[in-house]
C-alpha positions in Angstrom: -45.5 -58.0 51.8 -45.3 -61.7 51.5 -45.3 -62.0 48.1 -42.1 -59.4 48.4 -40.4 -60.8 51.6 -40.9 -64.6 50.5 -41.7 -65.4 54.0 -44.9 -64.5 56.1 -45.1 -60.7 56.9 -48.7 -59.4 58.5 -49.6 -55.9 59.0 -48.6 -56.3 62.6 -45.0 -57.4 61.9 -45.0 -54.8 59.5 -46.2 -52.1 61.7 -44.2 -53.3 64.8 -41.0 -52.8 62.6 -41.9 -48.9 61.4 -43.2 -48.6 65.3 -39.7 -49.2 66.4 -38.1 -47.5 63.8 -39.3 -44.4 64.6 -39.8 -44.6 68.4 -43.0 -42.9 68.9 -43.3 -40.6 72.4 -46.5 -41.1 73.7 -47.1 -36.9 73.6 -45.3 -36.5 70.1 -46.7 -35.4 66.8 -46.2 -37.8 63.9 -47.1 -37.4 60.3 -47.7 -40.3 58.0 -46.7 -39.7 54.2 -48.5 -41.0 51.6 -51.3 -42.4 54.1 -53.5 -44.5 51.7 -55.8 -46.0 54.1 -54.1 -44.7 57.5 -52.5 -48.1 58.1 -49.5 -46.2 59.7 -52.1 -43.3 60.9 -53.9 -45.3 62.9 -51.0 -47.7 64.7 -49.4 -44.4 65.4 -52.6 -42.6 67.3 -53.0 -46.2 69.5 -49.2 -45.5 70.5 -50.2 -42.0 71.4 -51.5 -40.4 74.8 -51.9 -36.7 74.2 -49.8 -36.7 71.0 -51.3 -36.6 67.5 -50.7 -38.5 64.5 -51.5 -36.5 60.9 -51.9 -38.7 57.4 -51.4 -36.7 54.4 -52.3 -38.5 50.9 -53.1 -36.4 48.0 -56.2 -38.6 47.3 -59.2 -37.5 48.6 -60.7 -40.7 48.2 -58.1 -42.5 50.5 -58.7 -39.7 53.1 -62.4 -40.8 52.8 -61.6 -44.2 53.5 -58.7 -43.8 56.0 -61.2 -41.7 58.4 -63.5 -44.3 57.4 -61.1 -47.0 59.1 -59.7 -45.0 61.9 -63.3 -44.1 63.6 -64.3 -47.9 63.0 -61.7 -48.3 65.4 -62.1 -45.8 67.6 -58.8 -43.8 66.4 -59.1 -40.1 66.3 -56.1 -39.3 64.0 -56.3 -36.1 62.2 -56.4 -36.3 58.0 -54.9 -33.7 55.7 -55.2 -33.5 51.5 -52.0 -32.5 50.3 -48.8 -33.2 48.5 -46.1 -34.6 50.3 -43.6 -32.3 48.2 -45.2 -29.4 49.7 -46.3 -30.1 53.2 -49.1 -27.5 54.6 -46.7 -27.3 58.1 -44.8 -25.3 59.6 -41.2 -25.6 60.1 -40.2 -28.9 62.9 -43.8 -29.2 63.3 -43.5 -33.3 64.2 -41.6 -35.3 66.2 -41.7 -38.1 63.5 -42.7 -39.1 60.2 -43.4 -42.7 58.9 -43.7 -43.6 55.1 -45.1 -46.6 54.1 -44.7 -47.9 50.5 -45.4 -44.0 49.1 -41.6 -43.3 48.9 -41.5 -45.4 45.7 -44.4 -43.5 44.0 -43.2 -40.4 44.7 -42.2 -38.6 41.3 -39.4 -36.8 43.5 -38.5 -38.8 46.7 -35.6 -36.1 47.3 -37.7 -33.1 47.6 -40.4 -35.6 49.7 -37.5 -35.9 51.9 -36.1 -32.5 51.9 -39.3 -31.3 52.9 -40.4 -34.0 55.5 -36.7 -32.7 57.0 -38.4 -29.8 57.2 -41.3 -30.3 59.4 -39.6 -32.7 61.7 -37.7 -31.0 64.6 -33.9 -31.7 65.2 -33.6 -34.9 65.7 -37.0 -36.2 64.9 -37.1 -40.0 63.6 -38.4 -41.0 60.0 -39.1 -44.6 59.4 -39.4 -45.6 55.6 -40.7 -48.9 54.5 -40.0 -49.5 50.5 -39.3 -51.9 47.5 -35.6 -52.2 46.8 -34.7 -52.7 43.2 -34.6 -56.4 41.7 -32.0 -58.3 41.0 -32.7 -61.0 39.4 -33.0 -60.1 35.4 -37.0 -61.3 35.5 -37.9 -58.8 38.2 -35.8 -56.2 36.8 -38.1 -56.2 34.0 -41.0 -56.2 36.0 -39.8 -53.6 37.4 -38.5 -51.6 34.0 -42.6 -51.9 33.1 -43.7 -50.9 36.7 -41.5 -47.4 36.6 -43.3 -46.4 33.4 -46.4 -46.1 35.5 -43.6 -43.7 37.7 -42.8 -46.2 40.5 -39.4 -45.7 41.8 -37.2 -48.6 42.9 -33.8 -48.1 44.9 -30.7 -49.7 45.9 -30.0 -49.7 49.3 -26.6 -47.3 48.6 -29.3 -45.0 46.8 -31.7 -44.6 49.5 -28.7 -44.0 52.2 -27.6 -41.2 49.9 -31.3 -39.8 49.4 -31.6 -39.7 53.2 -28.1 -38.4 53.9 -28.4 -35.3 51.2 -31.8 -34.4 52.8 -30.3 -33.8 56.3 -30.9 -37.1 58.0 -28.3 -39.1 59.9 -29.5 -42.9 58.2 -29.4 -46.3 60.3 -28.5 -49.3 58.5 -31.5 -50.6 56.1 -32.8 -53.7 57.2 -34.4 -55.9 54.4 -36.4 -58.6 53.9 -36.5 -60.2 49.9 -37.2 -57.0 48.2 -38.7 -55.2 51.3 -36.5 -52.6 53.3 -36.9 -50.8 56.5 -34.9 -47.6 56.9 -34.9 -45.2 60.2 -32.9 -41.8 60.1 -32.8 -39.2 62.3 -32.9 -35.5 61.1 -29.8 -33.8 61.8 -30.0 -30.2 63.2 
């Protein structure tokens, strides 16, 4: 996130900021979309007493090495293969959802979000880190090549309107360079 931010930003100022943003309870249940590695999985289950924290990623190579990272640690998070447009949960299942960089690579962030409204219960947090969209004309056209690849790239009013039409009540962003933060609670 350096590179993106221009300014020094580790995992753990990174993780502090999606912590907050989504307010874990120490006996909640909090799903991470789009795990990759667990980086969100496992801060969450180290916030957690009897709660439980789930990653889903559609890679089951990821899985492999997200279990791989949480038990190296001592972290018992729970893993799940599947799509994030079709979660495998029942209805207001969680009492949170995080989303790390995955929003942007989603083909369909509005039905990601429709359906994570789904599984969290009335008035369950989401906290979204993401890549805005450039604007300067040089990283526009970065990012023009990037989204042939099917990376998605908002505007800040854009991702206020995704979360809003998907049944969540959205905080102001905050950003950092191209980096944003955004928190939103699901309305019931």
């Amino acid at each position: 996130l350096s590179l993106l931010t221009g300014e020094p930003f580790p995992n753990e100022r990174e993780l502090e900021i999606i912590t907050r943003l989504v307010g874990p309870d120490r006996e909640g249940r909090y799903l991470d979309l789009g795990c990759s590695a667990g980086l969100y999985t496992r801060s969450l289950s180290g916030n957690l007493d009897s709660g439980l924290a789930a990653g889903v990623d559609i890679s089951s190579s990821m899985l492999r090495e997200a279990n791989r990272r949480a038990r190296a640690i001592g972290a018992n998070p729970s893993f799940v293969r599947a799509n994030a447009k079709n979660l495998p949960f029942f209805d207001t299942s969680f009492t949170g959802a995080v989303c790390g960089g995955t929003l942007n690579e989603f083909g369909d962030p509005a039905r990601v979000l429709r359906e994570t409204y789904r599984v969290l219960e009335p008035g369950g947090r989401l906290a979204v880190m993401g890549i805005l969209r450039a604007g300067t004309p040089r990283g526009r056209r970065l990012q023009r090549f990037l989204s042939t690849s099917g990376l998605k790239f908002f505007h800040p009013d854009e991702l206020e309107s995704l979360l809003d039409h998907a049944g969540f009540e959205p905080d102001l962003p905050q950003t950092y360079g191209l980096v944003f933060f955004a928190g939103a609670t699901r309305r019931d």
